[in-house]
C-alpha positions, 0 to 999 in steps of 0.5 A: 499521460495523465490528464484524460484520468481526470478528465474521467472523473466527470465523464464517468460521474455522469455514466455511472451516476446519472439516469438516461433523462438527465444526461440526455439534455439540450448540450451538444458538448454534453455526454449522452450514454445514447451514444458513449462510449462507441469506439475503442478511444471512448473505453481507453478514457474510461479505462483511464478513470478507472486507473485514477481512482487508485489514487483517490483521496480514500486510497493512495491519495492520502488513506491508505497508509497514514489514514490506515494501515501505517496507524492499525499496524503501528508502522506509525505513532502520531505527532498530531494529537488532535484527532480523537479518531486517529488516536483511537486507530491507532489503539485499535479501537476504530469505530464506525463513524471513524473520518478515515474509513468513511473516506476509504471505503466509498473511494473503493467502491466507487473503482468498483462502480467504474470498473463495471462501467468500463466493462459494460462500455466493453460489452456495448462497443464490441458489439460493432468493432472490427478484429482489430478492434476486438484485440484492444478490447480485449486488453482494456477488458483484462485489465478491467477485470484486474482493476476491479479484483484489485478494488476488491481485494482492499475492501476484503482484506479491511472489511471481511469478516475474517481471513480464511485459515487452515480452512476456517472462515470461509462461512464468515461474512464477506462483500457485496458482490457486484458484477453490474454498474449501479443505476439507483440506490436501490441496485447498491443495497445488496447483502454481503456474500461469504468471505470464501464467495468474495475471495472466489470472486477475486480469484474469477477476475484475476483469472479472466484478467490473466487469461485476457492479458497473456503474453501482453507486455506494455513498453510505450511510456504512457502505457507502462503503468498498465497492468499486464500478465505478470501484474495479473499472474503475480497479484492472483499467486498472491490471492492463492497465498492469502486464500491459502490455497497453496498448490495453485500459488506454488505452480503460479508463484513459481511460473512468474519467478521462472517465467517474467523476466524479473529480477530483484534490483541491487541495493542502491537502486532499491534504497531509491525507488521509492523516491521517483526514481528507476521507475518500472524497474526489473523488479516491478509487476505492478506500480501505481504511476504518479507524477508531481502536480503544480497545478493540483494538490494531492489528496484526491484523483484530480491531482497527478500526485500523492498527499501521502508524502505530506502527512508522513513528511520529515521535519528538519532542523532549524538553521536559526534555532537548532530544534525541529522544524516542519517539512510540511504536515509532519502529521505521522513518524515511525513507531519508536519500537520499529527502531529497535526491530531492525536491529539498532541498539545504540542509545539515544541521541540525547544525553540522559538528563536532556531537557530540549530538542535541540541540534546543541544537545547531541551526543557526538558518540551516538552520531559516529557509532551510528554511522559505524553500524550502518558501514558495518551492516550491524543493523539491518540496512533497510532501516535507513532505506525505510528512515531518516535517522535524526542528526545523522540523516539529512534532507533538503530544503529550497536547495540546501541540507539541513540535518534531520531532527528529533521529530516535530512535537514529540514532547518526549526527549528520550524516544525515539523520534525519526522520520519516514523516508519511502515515498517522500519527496529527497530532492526537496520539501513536499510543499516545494512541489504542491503538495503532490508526491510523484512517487510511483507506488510499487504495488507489487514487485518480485521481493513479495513474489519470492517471500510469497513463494518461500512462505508457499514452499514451507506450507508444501514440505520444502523447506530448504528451497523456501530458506533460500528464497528468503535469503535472496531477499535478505542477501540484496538488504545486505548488498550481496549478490542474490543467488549465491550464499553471503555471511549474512544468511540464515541458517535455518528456518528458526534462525535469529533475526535482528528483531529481538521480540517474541514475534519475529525474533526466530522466524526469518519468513516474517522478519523479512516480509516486515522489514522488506516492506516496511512502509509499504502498506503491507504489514497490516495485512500480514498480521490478519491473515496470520493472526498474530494482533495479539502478540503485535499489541503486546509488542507495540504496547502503546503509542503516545496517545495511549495504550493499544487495546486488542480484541481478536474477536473484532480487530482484525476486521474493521467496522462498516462505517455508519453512512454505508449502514444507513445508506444500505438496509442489507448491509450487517455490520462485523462483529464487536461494533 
């Protein structure tokens, strides 16, 4: 199913980096834009590359998540500490010629590139295609409308300068806006638009790729991982709620609810759905499809799989020594403080006085009142869908479990040390399947829609409605049917969370768009758009590598990185850089 993506990724090197003149050379197997693309099979091979750069090495490849949002949200600490700039990060003092931005941000605009090539094949092939035709044209067009809004949305929800909120901020600056593929650097040094310009250029494909995608619904298994017309209607509800234009989410937010054919999955399909399994669930509208690569590591678009798994991998312990050992890179673990946010105050693992990580120190109280608190549903059950708890968790290695451990080079005994467990590899180690994470990544699904929803109805005046979504959410975390009541609902609005921090302690909204998500990449743009880095670093406070340092006036956007600003005449770099 995968591999015309890569074999686009040179086929579409030549479209939409090469001149006419170099192209055209004395190679009857080479690619000439004279006569590509020409049918409807030479856009689905381009649309195809346009599709494998979301997993490119700058995007879900590897960066986002453990090269990004994971470090700027504290959703993770880092064990490594030998990378100055992912310490930096993770203090939230990103500078412009940090590694991972450099690698983030071409990686976007190259989807960007390819969408407009794709689109430009689009105009070109139509030109001579039977009604037929004309149809599947159409399809391929929505969804590069989609795919381009979808690019576009990473580069402004990073880069912008700022969010829009209560109508502020729109003047601010925002992307380049461009609609054509670029045939010379000169067409690339283009000036940023506004940032209402840029989220009112999102909203312009995603209503074009709804309009073109209506009634579309993709059943066949190598089309699945297509964008269809709940993907686009979702994804631009939830465009409306990030602008804050809330009646045009409010009418769409509830069309999608009412009108998919959507349904929160139960429980024990959602504590696995994030390891490859129940792929295209009831819950999804958008999933980024991956599937395990022995022939090609992860990390860039060239691999079927995902080097996240490998960065964020779980370590284990040792059968011959009893301390840690590495799964694979075990590079990045959970925040010890997103321990306690869900709700688990039950000591350490190790005794006071513990000198050294070892399986021999455990406290065996600790262990068995852990697994009480998990049974009785005493600590949010999204703790355990979202982490592998050290000495009570366990994970295979070449065929047989091993518990996990305190996690590797975490020099400090008494923190705590788990292990990431979405997107990770439970049937084995990721080395064990080259470094290639087949996990599809659910980009989207009608958890967020409901949460999206319920923030939309607070925002509009109903409140009791909006209390109720929230609870269908809260009530699957707790193993509850969806739409009637459960003990374990909120009883309003302001009601206590199991966050014991200022932040998420009385907001219900909040609590459960971060632990729903937790892991999922999300958070860290919650945060920008409702401002609240101030209160999260005070929080966090630190990670091992120091203490967190914010500064409203810069943090929220991230620097323009320094090949783009030397590349680029036109480009202005955000404020505090």
């Amino acid at each position: 199913m995968k591999l015309p993506k890569y074999i686009l990724i040179f086929l579409s090197a030549f479209v939409c980096s090469c001149s006419p003149d170099f192209v055209e050379i004395d190679n009857a197997t080479a690619i000439s834009t004279a006569n590509y693309p020409n049918t409807v099979d030479d856009l689905e091979q381009l649309l195809a590359g346009v599709y494998a750069t979301q997993h490119a090495g700058g995007i879900f490849g590897r960066a986002i998540g453990p090269y990004s949002t994971y470090v700027l949200d504290h959703t993770c600490d880092l064990s490594w500490q030998g990378s100055p700039n992912w310490i930096q990060m993770g203090q939230n003092n990103t500078l412009p010629n940090d590694a991972f931005l450099r690698q983030i941000w071409p990686d976007l605009w190259r989807g960007v590139q390819r969408a407009n090539t794709l689109l430009a094949g689009v105009t070109r092939v139509r030109e001579n295609a039977s009604e037929v035709a004309l149809a599947e044209i159409d399809l391929i067009r929505g969804q590069a409308f989609f795919l381009r809004a979808w690019y576009y949305f990473y580069l402004t929800a990073f880069w912008a300068e700022t969010f829009i909120v209560d109508g502020v901020g729109g003047e601010k600056m925002g992307m380049p806006i461009v609609t054509e593929a670029a045939n010379s650097l000169s067409e690339t040094q283009i000036s940023r638009a506004t940032v209402k310009e840029t989220w009112d250029f999102i909203i312009s494909d995603l209503v074009t790729a709804a309009e073109l995608l209506d009634g579309k619904s993709w059943t066949s298994l190598p089309d699945k991982h297509k964008a269809d017309e709940w993907s686009a209607k979702g994804f631009l509800a939830k465009v409306y709620v990030f602008v804050q234009d809330w009646e045009s989410a409010k009418v769409l937010l509830n069309e999608v609810i009412s009108q998919s054919n959507k349904a929160l999955v139960p429980f024990d399909v959602y504590s696995t759905m994030f390891n490859g399994e129940h792929e295209f669930n009831s819950e999804s509208l958008y999933e980024l499809n991956l599937n395990v690569d022995i022939t090609y590591p992860g990390a860039d678009d060239r691999s079927m799989g995902s080097h996240i798994g490998t960065m964020i991998s779980p370590s284990y312990v040792s059968p011959t020594t009893g301390t840690a050992s590495a799964s694979a890179w075990c590079n990045v673990f959970p925040h010890a403080k997103n321990i306690t946010r869900f709700g688990f105050d039950l000591g350490h693992y190790f005794p006071p006085g513990t000198t050294v990580a070892n399986v021999s120190n455990v406290d065996p109280h600790y262990v068995a009142a852990s697994k009480k608190a998990k049974s009785d549903k005493t600590v949010d059950p999204r703790l355990w869908v979202a982490c592998l708890q050290p000495y009570v968790d366990s994970m295979v290695v070449n065929g047989t479990k091993y518990p996990i451990s305190h996690y590797l080079d975490i020099n400090e005994i008494n923190m705590e040390a788990w292990s990431f467990r979405k997107y990770i590899n439970l049937n084995g180690t990721e080395l064990e399947i080259n470094r290639a994470n087949g996990s599809n990544i659910l980009w989207l699904r009608l958890a967020d829609i409901y949460l999206l929803y319920a923030e939309t109805l607070i925002r509009t005046g109903n409140n009791a409605d909006a209390l109720e979504y929230i609870n269908k959410v809260k009530r699957r975390a707790y193993g509850f049917a969806v739409d009637e009541p459960s003990p374990f609902d909120y009883k309003s609005l302001t009601d206590r969370t199991m966050a014991s921090d200022p932040v998420l302690r009385n907001d219900p909204l909040k609590y459960e768009r971060w632990a729903e998500f937790f892991g999922e990449f999300n958070w860290w743009f919650d945060v920008c758009r409702w401002k609240i880095g101030a209160s999260e670093a005070a929080y966090y406070e630190k990670i091992r590598g120091g203490a967190i340092e914010w500064a409203d006036d810069s943090d929220y956007a991230q620097p323009i990185p320094i090949d783009e600003l030397n590349a680029n005449p036109s480009m202005v770099q955000n404020p505090g850089y």
